[in-house]
N, C-alpha and C positions, 0 to 999 in steps of 0.2 A: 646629394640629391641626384636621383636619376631624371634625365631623360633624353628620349627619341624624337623623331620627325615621322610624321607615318602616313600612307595613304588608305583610306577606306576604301575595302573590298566589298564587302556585303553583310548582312545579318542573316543570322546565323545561330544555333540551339546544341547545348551541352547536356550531353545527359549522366549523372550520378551513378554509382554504384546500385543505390540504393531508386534508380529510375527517375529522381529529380529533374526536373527538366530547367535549364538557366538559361534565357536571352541574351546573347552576344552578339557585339560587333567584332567582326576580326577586322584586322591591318595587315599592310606590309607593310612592318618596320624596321627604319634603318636596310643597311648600314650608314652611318654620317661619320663623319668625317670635322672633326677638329680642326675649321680655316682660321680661327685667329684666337689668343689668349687675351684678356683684357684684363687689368690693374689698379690696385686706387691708385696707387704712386702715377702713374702714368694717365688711366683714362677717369680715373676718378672713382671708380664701381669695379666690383670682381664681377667677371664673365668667361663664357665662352660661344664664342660664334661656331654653328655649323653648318657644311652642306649638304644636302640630299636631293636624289636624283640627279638625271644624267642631261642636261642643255647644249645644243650644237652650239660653238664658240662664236659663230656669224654672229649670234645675235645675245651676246652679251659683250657691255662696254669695254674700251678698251681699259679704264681703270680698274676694274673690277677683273679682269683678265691678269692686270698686273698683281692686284691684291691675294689672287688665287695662286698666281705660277705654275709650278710645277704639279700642284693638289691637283688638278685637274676644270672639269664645268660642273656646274650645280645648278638646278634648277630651281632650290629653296636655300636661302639664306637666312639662318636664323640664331638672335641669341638668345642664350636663358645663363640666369642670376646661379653664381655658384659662391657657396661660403668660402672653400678651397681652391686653393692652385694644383690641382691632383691631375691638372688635362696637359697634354702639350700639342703645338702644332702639327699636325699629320697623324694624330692618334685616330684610330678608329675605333669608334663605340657601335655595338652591335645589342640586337633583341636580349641576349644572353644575361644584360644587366640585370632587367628586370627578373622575379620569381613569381608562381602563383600565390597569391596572397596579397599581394603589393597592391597597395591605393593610389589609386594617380587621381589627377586630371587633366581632362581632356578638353584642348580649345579648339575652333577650328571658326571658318565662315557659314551661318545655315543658310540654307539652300531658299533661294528668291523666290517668293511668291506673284510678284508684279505690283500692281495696285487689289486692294482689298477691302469692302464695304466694314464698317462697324459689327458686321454680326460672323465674319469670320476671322477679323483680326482682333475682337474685344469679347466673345462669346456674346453677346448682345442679345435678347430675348427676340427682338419687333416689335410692332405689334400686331393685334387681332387683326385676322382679315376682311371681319364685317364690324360693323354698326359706326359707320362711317366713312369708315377709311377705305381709299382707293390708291392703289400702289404706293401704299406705303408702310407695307407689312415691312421692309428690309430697313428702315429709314431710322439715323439716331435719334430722330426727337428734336428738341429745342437744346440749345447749345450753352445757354446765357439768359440772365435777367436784364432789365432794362435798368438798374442803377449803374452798373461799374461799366455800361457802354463800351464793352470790348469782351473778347472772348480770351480768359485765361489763358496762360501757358500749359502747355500737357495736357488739354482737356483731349480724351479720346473721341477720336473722327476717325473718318475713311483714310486709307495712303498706302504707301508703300509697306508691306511686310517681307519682312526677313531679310538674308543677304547680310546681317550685322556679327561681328565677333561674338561667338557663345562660349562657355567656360561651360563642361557639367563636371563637379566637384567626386569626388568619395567617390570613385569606381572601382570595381575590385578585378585584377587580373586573373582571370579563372586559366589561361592555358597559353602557352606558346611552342611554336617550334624553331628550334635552333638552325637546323640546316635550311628551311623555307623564307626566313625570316617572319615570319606570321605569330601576332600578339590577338590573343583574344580580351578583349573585357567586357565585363557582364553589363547589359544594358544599352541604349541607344544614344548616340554621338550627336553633335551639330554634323550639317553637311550631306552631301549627296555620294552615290558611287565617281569612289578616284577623286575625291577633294583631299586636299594634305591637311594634317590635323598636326596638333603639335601636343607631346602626350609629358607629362611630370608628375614628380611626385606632390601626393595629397600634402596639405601642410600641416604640423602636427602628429605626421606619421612616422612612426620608429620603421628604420629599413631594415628587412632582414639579410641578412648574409647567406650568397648562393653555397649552398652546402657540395 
């Protein structure tokens, strides 16, 4: 399985030979850095933890300074699930894994909207703004019946939007560059410019081998 840590730069447009025009996000991705191997015999699950980005050491713990040593500071620690023990401690994995063609997915935090009425966090109609109604063209309506004298669980209302872990699935790497670190994939991501995203492969996807 491949994957990177990456930071979104911006969107961005690829265009075909044939003048197609494709919607991308690019990245900086990687380099990370291989801080720990994980085991069933030992921790239970095959892993490997790694870091990305560069953290001034003030303000990271003093255990986590011990766990790191010599690897250096990281400002993202992260693991992902690997079948094999193919990594070792201090290895560096670079953009270069990946190829164009490659399926990943892409997780990341999406970008907080604050609090948000019914009609932009649920598409909600309203309603009319005459023959009756006075400010309450934006309003969800009636919530509940009077038999079950309580309001459901999950019923949609006003609240907080966004800001929650998003997965988008089956993306395709249309381009990278090797000396930049910069990974292009087709399509729009969770997250804002410079949020870290965490980038793998799609599941059920045969990896091709960099020729």
């Amino acid at each position: 399985m491949k994957f990177i840590i990456a930071k979104k730069i911006e969107m961005s447009q690829e265009f075909a030979p044939d003048g197609t025009v494709t919607p991308v996000t690019v990245f900086e991705a990687g380099p990370i850095v291989v801080t720990q191997v994980k085991n069933k015999e030992k921790d239970g699950y095959q892993a490997v933890q790694v870091g990305f980005g560069n953290r001034k050491k003030k303000n990271i713990s003093k255990p986590v300074l011990g766990h790191l040593k010599e690897l250096g500071s990281f400002a993202v620690l992260q693991e992902f699930l690997t079948p094999d023990g193919q990594y070792e401690r201090g290895q560096t994995i670079t953009v270069e894994t990946f190829v164009a063609g490659d399926k990943v997915d892409v997780s990341g935090i999406s970008g907080g909207c604050g609090f948000a009425g019914v009609v932009k966090r649920h598409s909600f109609h309203g309603h009319p703004a005459t023959h009756g109604h006075k400010d309450q063209s934006r309003m969800p309506g009636s919530i509940g019946s009077q038999a079950p004298q309580h309001v459901f669980k999950g019923k949609r209302m006003g609240g907080r939007m966004g800001g929650k872990r998003v997965t988008v699935k089956n993306l395709e790497v249309i381009a990278l560059d090797k000396t930049k670190n910069i990974l292009k994939v087709k399509g729009a991501v969770p997250g804002k410019r410079n949020s870290i995203l965490f980038i793998k492969t799609a599941k059920n996807f045969k990896i091709k081998k960099n020729s």
